[in-house]
C-alpha positions as CSV (number, residue, x, y, z in Angstrom):
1,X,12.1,11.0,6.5
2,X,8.8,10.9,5.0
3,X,7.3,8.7,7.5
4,X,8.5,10.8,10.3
5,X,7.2,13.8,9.0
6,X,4.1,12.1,8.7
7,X,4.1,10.8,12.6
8,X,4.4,14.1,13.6
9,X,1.2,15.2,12.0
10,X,-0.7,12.3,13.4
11,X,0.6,13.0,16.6
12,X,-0.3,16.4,16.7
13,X,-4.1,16.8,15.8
14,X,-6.0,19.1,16.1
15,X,-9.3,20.9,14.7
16,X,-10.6,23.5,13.2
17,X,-14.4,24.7,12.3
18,X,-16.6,26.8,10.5
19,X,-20.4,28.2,10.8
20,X,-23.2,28.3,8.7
21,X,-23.7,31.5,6.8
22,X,-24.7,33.7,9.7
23,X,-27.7,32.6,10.3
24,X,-29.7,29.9,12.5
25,X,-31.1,27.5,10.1
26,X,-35.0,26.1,11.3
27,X,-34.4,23.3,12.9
28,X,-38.1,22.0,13.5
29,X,-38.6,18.4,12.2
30,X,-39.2,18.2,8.6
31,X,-42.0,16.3,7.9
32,X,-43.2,15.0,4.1
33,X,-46.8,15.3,3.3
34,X,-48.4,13.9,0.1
35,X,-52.0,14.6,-1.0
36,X,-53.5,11.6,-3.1
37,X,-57.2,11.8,-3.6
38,X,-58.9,9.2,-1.6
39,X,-56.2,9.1,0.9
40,X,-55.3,11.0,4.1
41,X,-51.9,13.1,5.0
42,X,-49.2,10.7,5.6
43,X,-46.4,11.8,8.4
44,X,-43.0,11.0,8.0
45,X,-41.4,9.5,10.9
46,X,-39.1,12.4,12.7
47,X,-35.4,10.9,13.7
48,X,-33.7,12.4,16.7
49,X,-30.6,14.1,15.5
50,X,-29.0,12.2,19.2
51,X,-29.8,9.0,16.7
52,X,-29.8,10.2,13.5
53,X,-26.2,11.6,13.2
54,X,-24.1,9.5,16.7
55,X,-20.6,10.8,17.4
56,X,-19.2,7.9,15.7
57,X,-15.2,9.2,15.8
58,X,-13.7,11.3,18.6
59,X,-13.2,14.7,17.1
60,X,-9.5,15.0,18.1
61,X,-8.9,11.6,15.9
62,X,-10.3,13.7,12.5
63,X,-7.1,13.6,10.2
64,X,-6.4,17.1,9.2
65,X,-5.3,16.0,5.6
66,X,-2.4,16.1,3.9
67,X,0.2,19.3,3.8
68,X,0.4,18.2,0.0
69,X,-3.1,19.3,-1.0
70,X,-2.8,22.5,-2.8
71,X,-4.0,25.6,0.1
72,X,-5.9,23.5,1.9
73,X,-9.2,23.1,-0.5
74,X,-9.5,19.4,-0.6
75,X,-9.7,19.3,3.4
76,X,-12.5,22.0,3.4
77,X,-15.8,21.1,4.7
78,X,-18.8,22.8,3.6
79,X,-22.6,23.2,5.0
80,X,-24.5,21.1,3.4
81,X,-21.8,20.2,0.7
82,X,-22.3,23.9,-0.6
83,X,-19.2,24.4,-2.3
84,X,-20.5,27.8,-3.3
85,X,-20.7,28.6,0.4
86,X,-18.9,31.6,1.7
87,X,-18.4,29.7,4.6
88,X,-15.8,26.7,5.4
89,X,-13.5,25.2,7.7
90,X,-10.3,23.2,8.0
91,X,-9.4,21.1,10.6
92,X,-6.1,22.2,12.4
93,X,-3.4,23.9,10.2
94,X,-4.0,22.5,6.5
95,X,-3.1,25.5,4.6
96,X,0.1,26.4,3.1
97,X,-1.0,30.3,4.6
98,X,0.0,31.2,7.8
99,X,-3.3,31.3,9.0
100,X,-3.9,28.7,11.4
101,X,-1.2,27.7,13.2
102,X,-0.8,24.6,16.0
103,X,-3.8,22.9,17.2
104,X,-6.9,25.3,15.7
105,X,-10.5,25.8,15.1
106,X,-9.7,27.7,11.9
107,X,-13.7,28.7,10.2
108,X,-13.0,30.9,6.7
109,X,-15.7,33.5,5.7
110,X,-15.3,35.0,2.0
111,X,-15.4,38.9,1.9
112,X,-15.5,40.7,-1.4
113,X,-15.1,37.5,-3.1
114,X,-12.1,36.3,-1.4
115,X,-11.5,33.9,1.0
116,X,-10.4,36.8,3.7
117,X,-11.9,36.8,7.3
118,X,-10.7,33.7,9.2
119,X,-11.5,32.9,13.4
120,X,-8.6,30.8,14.9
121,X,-9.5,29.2,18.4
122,X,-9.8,25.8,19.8
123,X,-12.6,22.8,19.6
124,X,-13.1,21.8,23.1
125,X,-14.8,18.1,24.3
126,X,-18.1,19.0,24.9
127,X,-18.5,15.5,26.2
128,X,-20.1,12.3,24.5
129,X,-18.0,12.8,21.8
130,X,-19.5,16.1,21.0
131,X,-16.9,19.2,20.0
132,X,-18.2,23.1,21.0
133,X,-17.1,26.2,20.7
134,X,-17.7,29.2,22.7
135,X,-19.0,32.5,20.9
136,X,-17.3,34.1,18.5
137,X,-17.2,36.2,15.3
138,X,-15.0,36.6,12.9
139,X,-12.0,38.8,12.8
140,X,-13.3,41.6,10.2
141,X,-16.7,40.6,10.1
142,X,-18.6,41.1,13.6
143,X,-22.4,41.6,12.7
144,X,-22.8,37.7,13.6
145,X,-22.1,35.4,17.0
146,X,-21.1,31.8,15.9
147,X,-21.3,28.8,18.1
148,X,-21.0,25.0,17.6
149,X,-22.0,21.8,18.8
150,X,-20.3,19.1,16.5
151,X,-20.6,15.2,16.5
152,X,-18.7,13.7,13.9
153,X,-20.2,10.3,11.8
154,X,-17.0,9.4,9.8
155,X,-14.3,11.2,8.8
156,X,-15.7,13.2,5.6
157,X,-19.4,14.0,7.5
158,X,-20.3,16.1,10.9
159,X,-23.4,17.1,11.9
160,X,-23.8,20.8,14.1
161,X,-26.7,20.6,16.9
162,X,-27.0,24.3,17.3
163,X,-28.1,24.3,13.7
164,X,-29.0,21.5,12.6
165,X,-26.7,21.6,9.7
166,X,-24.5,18.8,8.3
167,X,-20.9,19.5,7.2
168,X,-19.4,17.8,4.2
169,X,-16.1,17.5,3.6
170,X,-15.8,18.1,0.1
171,X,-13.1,18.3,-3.2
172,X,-12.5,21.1,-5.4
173,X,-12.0,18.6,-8.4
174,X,-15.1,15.8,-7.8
175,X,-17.5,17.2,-4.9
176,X,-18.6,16.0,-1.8
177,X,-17.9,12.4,-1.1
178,X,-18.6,10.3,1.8
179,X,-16.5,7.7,3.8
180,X,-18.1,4.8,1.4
181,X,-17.2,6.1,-1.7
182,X,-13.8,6.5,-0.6
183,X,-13.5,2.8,1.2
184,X,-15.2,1.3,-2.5
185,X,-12.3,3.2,-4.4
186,X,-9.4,1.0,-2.0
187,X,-11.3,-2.5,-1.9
188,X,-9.5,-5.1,-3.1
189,X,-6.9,-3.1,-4.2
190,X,-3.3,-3.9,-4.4
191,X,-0.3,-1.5,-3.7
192,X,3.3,-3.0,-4.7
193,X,7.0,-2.6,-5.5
194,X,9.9,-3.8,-5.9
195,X,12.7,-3.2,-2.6
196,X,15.8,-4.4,-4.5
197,X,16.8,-6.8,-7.2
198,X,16.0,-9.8,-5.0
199,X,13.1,-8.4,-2.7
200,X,9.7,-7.6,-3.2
201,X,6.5,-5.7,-1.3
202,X,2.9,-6.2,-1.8
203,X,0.1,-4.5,0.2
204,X,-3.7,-6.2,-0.6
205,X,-6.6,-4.0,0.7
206,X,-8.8,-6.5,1.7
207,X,-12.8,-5.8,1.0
208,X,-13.5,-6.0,4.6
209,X,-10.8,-3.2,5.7
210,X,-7.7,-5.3,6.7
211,X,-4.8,-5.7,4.7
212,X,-1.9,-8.0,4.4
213,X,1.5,-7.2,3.4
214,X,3.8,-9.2,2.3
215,X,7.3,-9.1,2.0
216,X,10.0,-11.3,0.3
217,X,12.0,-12.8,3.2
218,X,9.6,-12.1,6.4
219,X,6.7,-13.1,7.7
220,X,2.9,-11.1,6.9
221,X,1.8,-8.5,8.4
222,X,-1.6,-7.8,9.2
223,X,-4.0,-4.9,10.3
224,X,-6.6,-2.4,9.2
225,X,-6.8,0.3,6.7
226,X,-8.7,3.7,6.7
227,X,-9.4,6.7,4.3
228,X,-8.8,9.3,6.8
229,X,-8.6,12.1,4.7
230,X,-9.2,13.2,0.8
231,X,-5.9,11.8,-0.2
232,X,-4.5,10.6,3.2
233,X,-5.2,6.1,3.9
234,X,-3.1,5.2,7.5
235,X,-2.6,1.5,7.4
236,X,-3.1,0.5,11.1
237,X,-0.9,-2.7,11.9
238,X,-2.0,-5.5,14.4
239,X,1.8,-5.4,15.7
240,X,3.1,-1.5,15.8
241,X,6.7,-2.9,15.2
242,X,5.3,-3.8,12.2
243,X,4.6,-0.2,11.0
244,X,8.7,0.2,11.4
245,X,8.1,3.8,12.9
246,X,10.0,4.1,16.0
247,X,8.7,6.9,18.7
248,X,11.1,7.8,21.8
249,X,9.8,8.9,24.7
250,X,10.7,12.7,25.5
251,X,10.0,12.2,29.5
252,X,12.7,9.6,29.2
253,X,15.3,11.8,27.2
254,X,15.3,14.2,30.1
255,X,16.4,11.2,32.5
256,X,20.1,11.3,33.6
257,X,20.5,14.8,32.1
258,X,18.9,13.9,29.3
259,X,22.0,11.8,27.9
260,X,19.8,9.0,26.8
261,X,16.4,7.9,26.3
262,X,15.7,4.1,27.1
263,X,12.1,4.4,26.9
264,X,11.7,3.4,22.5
265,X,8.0,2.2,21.3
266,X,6.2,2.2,18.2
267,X,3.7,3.6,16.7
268,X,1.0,1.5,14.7
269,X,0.2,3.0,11.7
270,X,1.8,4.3,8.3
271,X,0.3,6.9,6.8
272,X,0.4,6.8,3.0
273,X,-0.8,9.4,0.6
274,X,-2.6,9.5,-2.7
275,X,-4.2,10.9,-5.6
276,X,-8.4,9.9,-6.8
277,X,-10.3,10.6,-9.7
278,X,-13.5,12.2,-10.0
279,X,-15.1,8.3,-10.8
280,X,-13.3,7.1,-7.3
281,X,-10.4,5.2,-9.2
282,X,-7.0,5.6,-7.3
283,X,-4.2,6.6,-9.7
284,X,-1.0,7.2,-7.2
285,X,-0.5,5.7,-3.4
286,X,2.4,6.6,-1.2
287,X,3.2,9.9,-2.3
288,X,6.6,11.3,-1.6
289,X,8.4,14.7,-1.9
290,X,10.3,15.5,-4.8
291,X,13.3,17.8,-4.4
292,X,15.5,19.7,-7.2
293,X,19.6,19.9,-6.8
294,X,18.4,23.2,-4.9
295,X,16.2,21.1,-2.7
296,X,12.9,23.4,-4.2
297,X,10.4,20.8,-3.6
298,X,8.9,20.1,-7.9
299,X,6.0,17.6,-7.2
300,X,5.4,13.8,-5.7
301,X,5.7,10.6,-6.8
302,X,4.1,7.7,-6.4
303,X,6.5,4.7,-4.4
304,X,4.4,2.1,-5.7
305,X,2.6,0.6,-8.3
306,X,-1.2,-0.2,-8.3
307,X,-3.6,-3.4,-9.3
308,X,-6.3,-5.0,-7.8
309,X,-7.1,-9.0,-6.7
310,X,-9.1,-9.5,-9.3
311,X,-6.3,-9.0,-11.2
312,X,-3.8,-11.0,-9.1
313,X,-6.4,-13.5,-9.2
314,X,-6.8,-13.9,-12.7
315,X,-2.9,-14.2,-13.9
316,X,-2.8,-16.9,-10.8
317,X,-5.8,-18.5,-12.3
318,X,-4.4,-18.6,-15.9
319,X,-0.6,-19.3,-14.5
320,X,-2.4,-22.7,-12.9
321,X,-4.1,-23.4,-16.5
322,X,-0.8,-23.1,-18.1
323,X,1.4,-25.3,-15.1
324,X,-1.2,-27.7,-16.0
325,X,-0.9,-27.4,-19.5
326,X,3.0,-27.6,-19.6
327,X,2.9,-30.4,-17.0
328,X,0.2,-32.3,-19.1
329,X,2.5,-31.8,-22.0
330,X,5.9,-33.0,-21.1
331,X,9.4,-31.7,-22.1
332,X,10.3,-30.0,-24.2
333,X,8.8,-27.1,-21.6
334,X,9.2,-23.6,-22.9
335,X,11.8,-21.5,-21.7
336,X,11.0,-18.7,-18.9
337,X,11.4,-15.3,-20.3
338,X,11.9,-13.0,-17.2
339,X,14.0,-9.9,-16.3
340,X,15.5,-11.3,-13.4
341,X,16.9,-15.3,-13.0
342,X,15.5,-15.8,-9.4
343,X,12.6,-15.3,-10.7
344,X,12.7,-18.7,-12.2
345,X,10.8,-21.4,-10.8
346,X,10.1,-25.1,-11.8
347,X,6.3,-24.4,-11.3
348,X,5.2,-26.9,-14.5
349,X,8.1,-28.6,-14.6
350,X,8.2,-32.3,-13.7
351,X,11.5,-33.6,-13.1
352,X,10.5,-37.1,-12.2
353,X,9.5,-37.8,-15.8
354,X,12.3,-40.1,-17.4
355,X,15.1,-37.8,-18.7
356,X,15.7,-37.0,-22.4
357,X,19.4,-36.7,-21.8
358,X,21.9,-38.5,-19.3
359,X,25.5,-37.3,-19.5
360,X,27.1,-40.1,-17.3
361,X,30.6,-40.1,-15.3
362,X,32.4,-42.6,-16.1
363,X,36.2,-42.8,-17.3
364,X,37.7,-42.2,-21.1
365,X,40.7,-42.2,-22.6
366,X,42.0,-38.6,-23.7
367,X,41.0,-39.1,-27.1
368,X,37.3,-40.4,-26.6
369,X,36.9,-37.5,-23.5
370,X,37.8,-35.4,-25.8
371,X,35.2,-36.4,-28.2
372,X,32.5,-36.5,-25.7
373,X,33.2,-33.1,-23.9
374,X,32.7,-31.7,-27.6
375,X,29.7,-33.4,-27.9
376,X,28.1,-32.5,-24.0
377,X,29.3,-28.6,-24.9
378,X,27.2,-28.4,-28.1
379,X,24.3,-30.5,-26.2
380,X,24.1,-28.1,-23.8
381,X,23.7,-25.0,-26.1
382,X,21.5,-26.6,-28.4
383,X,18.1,-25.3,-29.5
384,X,17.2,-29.3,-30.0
385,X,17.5,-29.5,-26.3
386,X,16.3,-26.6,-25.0
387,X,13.7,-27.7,-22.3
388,X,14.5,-30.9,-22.3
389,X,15.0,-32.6,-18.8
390,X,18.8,-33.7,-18.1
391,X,20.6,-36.5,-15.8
392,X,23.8,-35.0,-14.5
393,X,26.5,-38.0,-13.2
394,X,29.3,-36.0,-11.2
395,X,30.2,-34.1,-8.8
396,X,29.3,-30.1,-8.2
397,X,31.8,-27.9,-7.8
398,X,31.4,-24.2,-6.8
399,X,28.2,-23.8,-9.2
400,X,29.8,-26.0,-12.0
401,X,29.1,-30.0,-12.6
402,X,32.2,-31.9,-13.5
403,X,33.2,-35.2,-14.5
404,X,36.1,-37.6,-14.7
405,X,38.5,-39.0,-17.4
406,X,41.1,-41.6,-17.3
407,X,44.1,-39.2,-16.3
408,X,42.2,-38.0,-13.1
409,X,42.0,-34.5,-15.5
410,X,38.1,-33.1,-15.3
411,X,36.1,-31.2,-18.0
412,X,33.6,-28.9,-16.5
413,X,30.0,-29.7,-18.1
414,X,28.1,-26.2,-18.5
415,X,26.3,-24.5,-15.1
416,X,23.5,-25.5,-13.1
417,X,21.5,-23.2,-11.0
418,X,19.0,-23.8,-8.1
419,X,15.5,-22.1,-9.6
420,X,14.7,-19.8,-7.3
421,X,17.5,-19.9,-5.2
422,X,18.3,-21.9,-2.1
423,X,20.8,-24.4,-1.1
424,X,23.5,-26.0,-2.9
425,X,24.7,-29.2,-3.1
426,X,27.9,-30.0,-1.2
427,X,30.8,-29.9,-3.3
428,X,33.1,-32.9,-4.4
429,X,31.0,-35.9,-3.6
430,X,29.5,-37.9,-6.2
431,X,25.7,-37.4,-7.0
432,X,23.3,-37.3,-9.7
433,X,21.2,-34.0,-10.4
434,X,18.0,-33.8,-12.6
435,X,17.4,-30.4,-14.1
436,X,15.7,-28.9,-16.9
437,X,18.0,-27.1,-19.4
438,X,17.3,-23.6,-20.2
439,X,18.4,-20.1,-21.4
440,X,19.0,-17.4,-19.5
441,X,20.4,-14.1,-21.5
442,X,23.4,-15.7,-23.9
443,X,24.3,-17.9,-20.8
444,X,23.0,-22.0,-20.8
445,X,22.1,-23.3,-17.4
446,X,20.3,-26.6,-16.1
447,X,17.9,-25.4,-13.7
448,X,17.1,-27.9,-11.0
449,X,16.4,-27.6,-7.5
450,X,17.8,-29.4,-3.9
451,X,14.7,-32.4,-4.0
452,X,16.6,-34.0,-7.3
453,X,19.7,-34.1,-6.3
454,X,21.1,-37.9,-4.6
455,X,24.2,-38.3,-3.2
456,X,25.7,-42.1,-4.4
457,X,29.0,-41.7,-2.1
């Protein structure tokens, strides 16, 4: 639901734009002169404005920012990064006031100390990625013509030729920042969560603006991310069917009398939302509506968790050290402690050492199986033998090992599990398994995994 809501905004972009406090700034070349004595006046190279500010972004691509943000302020842009400024301007409808509405120019002037006198029009292509505006003035206030010749740099900076003003966009809580301080704040970070008990997603922002996700069961996927807004980053996928957003075509719905539309695509980002501080550390990612029993919306909530690589590489770094360590070490190895028992693996385990313990398959009378099923059932709860690698002679049997005695009875020899899941042997035909022996919960299991287990039929 989220992510559809979310299409639609990107879909529908617009802009909106403000002027610069009446007036026509001077916008002759400003030049730096220094007197030393003993030297002469030194001129500052003058930049064209063509050169100095390029339409680097199409204007109708500017992300209006997120309907989340509290009225509008952390989409305002200000001249010059005055926040004090009377003037500002949104871009498209932002505010949670019906002021703008659909694709709008919307430019805010503050009258009597509130934010009171608005303009609503269009931003038309001025061409070379330029954005005007015809003449206007304000809806109360009319003592002043505004017009505007826009090119924007990135998507927190634009730059007015009329005026020679530059445009900020700008938050109430930490300033104007530009489009580096944002991209520093998601480098190398790491977005994840968990799907379900047995699958897991991982999202690392790469340094260079790609990203790879990753999720249990399916293959990467790769693209781009961009800060697009103050608390708006669309990840950009190399495959759209990756993004998982699916877009019909309306032309095709009214086909056949509109009975069905054949014509399905994809669109190639997911737009995810988040919350900054004022020292550019990211605190929440993929915000999403919360709703009381009254479906009142009360606040958002992050969907996942946050770290960074350096991180990520650091517990890889010391889980290596310690699968070196344990290997190095032998058996007894020490017994996984996790929340979930796929999660165990036999990373440090090396099950082609000779085995402490071999519980063999061979045939008893009643009295001596007896005796020796006792003896395996203790053996394979004991503390002595916890991590301790095992030699299993039998047959499996629907997650069980079994072996024979002299009657043709069986006694069933404590469980094994594959660590980490995967196949299982095929049941009722003699093999041999080598696992380690290990505690999960109050249960007892020989974890082992399909590369030490030989058939012998």
């Amino acid at each position: 639901m989220k992510k559809a809501r979310l299409l639609a905004l990107a879909l529908g972009v617009g802009l909106s734009l403000a002027a610069c406090e009446g007036k026509e700034p001077d916008t002759k070349p400003e030049t730096n002169v220094e007197e030393e004595e003993g030297e002469a006046e030194v001129e500052e190279e003058v930049v064209d404005p063509v050169v100095k500010y390029p339409a680097n972004i199409d204007p109708s691509m500017i992300h209006p920012g997120s309907l989340n943000s509290d009225e509008d302020t952390s989409d305002r842009w200000y001249p010059n990064g005055d926040t004090s400024s009377e003037l500002t301007f949104t871009l498209t409808q932002t505010s949670k006031r019906d002021d703008c509405v659909g694709l709008a120019f919307c430019q805010y002037k503050v009258l009597d100390g509130k934010d009171d006198d608005l303009i609503d029009m269009p931003l038309r292509d001025g061409g070379n990625g330029h954005a005007i505006t015809g003449e206007f003035t304000f809806m109360k206030d009319k003592s002043v013509t505004y017009d505007y010749d826009f090119t924007f740099q990135d998507n927190f900076t634009c730059y007015d030729f009329k005026t020679g003003t530059v445009w900020k966009r700008c938050h109430p809580d930490f300033g104007c920042k530009d489009q580096q301080w944002y991209n520093d704040a998601f480098a190398g970070l790491v977005a994840y969560r968990d799907l379900s008990s047995t699958k897991y997603q991982q999202i690392v922002m790469n340094e260079d603006g790609t990203f790879v996700e990753s999720v249990t069961g399916m293959d990467d996927m790769t693209g781009r991310w961009e800060v697009q807004a103050a608390n708006v980053l669309m990840l950009i996928y190399d495959n759209a069917e990756d993004a998982g957003i699916q877009v019909v075509d309306a032309g095709s719905l009214l086909e056949d009398g509109g009975e069905s539309g054949s014509e399905t695509t994809y669109s190639n980002s997911w737009q995810q939302e988040f919350t900054i501080t004022a020292d550019g550390k990211v605190t929440e990612f993929g915000l999403f509506p919360v709703y009381d029993d009254d479906m009142n919306l009360t606040g958002y909530k992050p969907a996942f968790e946050l770290t960074t690589k350096a991180n990520l590489e650091a517990l890889q770094k010391e889980k290596e050290e310690a699968i070196a360590a344990s290997l190095a070490a032998g058996s007894p190895y020490p017994n996984p402690e996790v929340d979930n028992i796929m999660d165990i693996t036999l990373d440090g385990v090396n099950l082609d050492q000779d085995p402490d313990y071999v519980i063999e398959n061979i045939e008893w009378d009643d009295k001596e199986a007896d005796n020796y099923r006792d003896k395996v059932s203790k053996l394979l709860k004991s503390e002595d033998a916890k991590g301790c690698v095992f030699e299993l002679h039998g047959q499996f049997v629907s997650g069980s090992f079994k072996f024979f005695t002299a009657d043709g009875a069986h006694s069933m020899m404590g469980m094994t599990w594959i660590a980490g899941g995967g196949d299982k042997p095929e049941n009722d035909r003699d093999l041999i398994l080598k696992g380690v022996l290990w505690q999960y919960g109050t249960n007892w299991y020989v974890f082992y995994d399909m590369d030490h287990v030989t058939y012998v039929d």
